[in-house]
C-alpha positions as CSV (number, residue, x, y, z in Angstrom):
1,X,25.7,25.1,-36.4
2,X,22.9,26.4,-34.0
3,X,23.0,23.5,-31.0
4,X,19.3,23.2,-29.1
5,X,18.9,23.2,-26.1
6,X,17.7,20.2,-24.1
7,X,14.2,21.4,-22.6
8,X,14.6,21.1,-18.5
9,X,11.7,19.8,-17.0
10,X,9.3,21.4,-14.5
11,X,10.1,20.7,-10.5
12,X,7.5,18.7,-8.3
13,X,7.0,18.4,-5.3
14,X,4.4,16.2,-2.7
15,X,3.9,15.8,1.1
16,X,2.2,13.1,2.4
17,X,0.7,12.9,6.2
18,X,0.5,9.6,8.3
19,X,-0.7,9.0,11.9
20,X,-0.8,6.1,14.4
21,X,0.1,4.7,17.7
22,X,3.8,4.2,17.0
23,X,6.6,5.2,18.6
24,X,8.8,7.6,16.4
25,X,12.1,6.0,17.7
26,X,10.9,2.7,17.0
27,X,9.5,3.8,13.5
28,X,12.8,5.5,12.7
29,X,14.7,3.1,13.1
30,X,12.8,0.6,10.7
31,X,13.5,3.0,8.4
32,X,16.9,3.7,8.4
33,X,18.0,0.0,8.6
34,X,18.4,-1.2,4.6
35,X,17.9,-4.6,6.3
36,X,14.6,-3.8,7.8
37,X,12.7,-3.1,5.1
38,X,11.5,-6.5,3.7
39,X,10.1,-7.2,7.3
40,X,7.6,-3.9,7.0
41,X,7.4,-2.4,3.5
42,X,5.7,-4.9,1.5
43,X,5.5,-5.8,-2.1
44,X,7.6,-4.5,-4.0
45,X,10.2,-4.5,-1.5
46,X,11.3,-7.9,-1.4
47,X,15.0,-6.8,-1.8
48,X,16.8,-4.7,0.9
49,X,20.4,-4.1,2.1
50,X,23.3,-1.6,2.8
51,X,25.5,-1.4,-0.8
52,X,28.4,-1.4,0.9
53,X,27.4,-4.9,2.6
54,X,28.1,-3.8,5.7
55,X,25.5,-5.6,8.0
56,X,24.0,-3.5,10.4
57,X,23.5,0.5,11.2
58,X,25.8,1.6,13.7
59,X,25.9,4.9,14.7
60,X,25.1,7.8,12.2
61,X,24.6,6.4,8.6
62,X,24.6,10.1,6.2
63,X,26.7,8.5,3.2
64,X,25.5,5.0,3.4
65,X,23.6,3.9,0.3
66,X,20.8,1.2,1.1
67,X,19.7,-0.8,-2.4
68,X,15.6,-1.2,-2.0
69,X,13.2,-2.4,-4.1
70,X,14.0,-5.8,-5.8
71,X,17.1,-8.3,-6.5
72,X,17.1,-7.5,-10.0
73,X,16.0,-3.8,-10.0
74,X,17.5,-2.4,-6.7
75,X,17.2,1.2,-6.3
76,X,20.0,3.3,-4.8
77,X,19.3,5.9,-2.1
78,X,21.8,7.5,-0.4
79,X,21.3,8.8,3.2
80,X,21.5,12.7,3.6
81,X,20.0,13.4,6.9
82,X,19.9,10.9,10.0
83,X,18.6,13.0,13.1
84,X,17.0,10.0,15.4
85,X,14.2,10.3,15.9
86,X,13.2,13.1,14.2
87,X,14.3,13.4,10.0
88,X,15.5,11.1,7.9
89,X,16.2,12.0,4.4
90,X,17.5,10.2,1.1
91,X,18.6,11.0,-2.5
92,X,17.7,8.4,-5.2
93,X,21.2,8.0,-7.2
94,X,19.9,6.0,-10.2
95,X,18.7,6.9,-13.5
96,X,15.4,7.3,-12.4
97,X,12.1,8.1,-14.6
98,X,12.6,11.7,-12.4
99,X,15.8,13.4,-11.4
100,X,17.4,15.2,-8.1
101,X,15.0,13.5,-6.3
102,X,15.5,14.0,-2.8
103,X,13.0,13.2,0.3
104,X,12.6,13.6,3.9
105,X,10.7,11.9,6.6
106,X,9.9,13.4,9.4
107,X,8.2,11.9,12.3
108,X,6.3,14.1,14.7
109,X,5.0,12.8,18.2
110,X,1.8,14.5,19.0
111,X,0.3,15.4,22.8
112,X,-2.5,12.4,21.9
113,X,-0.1,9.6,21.7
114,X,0.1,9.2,17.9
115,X,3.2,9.9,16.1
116,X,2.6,11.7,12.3
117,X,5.0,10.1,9.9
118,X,5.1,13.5,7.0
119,X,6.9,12.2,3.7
120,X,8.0,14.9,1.4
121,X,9.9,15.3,-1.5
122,X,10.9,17.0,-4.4
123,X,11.7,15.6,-8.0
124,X,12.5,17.5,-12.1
125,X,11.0,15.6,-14.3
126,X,12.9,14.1,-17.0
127,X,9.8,13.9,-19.6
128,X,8.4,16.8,-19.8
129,X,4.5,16.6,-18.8
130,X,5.3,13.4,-16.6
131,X,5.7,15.7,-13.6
132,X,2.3,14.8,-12.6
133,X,1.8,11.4,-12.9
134,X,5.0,11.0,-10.9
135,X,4.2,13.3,-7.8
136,X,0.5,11.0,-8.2
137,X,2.3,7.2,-7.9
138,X,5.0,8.9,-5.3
139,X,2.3,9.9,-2.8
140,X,0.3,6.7,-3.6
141,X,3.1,4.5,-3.1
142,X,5.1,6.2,-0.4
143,X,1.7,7.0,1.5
144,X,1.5,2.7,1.1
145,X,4.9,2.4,3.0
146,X,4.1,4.9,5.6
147,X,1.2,2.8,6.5
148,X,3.2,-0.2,6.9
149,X,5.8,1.6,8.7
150,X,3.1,2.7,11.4
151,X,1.9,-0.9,11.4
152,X,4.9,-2.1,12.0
153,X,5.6,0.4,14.9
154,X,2.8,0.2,16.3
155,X,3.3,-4.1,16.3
156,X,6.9,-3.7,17.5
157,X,5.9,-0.4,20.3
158,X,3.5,-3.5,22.0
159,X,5.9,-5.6,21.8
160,X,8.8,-3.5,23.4
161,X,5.6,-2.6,26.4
């Protein structure tokens, strides 16, 4: 008996670019905190903590898995890179609509003052043909939490003034 093979989809990939009066160091560290997030990512974050339910960051966090997104449908993403204030980068671990999804943030200060937040990532789609419409809602929705990340930074860099 002949077995098929299971068709492997196509790899994606998107960048998205950011820019405002923030402070990288303050904007980095919103995002690597799980516990942050429902203080600056808006809906549909309303659920955010370490998995290990370990309060707190500490010092480097590569390994830690933060749970984002709601109560009932948390979203696992474990940390790969943590090199404040520069990259952060995450792997989703669930059974996502995509697969080996991986992304980086990278937050750039600039000779003006502003600080570009550049969101990238990289996804196989599990449907074949979905590829697209994925990489679309990624760089729509992730483009909506880099805004409110640089909101956020720019509310809590006046603040620290």
């Amino acid at each position: 008996m002949e077995r098929k093979s299971i068709p492997v989809g196509r790899r994606f990939r998107y960048a998205l670019e950011r820019s405002g009066r923030a402070e990288a160091a303050v904007m980095f560290d919103l995002l690597r905190d799980a516990e942050s997030w429902t203080d600056w990512a808006g809906s549909p974050i309303t659920y955010a903590t370490w998995r290990d339910g370990t309060s707190g960051v500490g010092g480097n966090v590569v390994g830690r898995v933060r749970l984002v997104g709601t109560e009932r449908f948390p979203t696992p993403e474990e940390i790969t890179v943590d090199d404040r204030p520069h990259v952060h980068g995450y792997r989703i671990l669930t059974r996502w609509p995509v697969r080996d999804y991986e992304s980086r943030v990278e937050f750039l200060p600039r000779s003006d003052g502003t600080t570009t937040v550049r969101w990238s990532g990289e996804f196989t789609e599990r449907i074949p043909g979905t590829g697209r419409l994925w990489r679309r809602f990624l760089v729509r929705f992730l483009g909506g939490l880099a805004d409110n990340l640089i909101r956020e930074g720019q509310r809590r860099t006046r603040i620290d003034d």
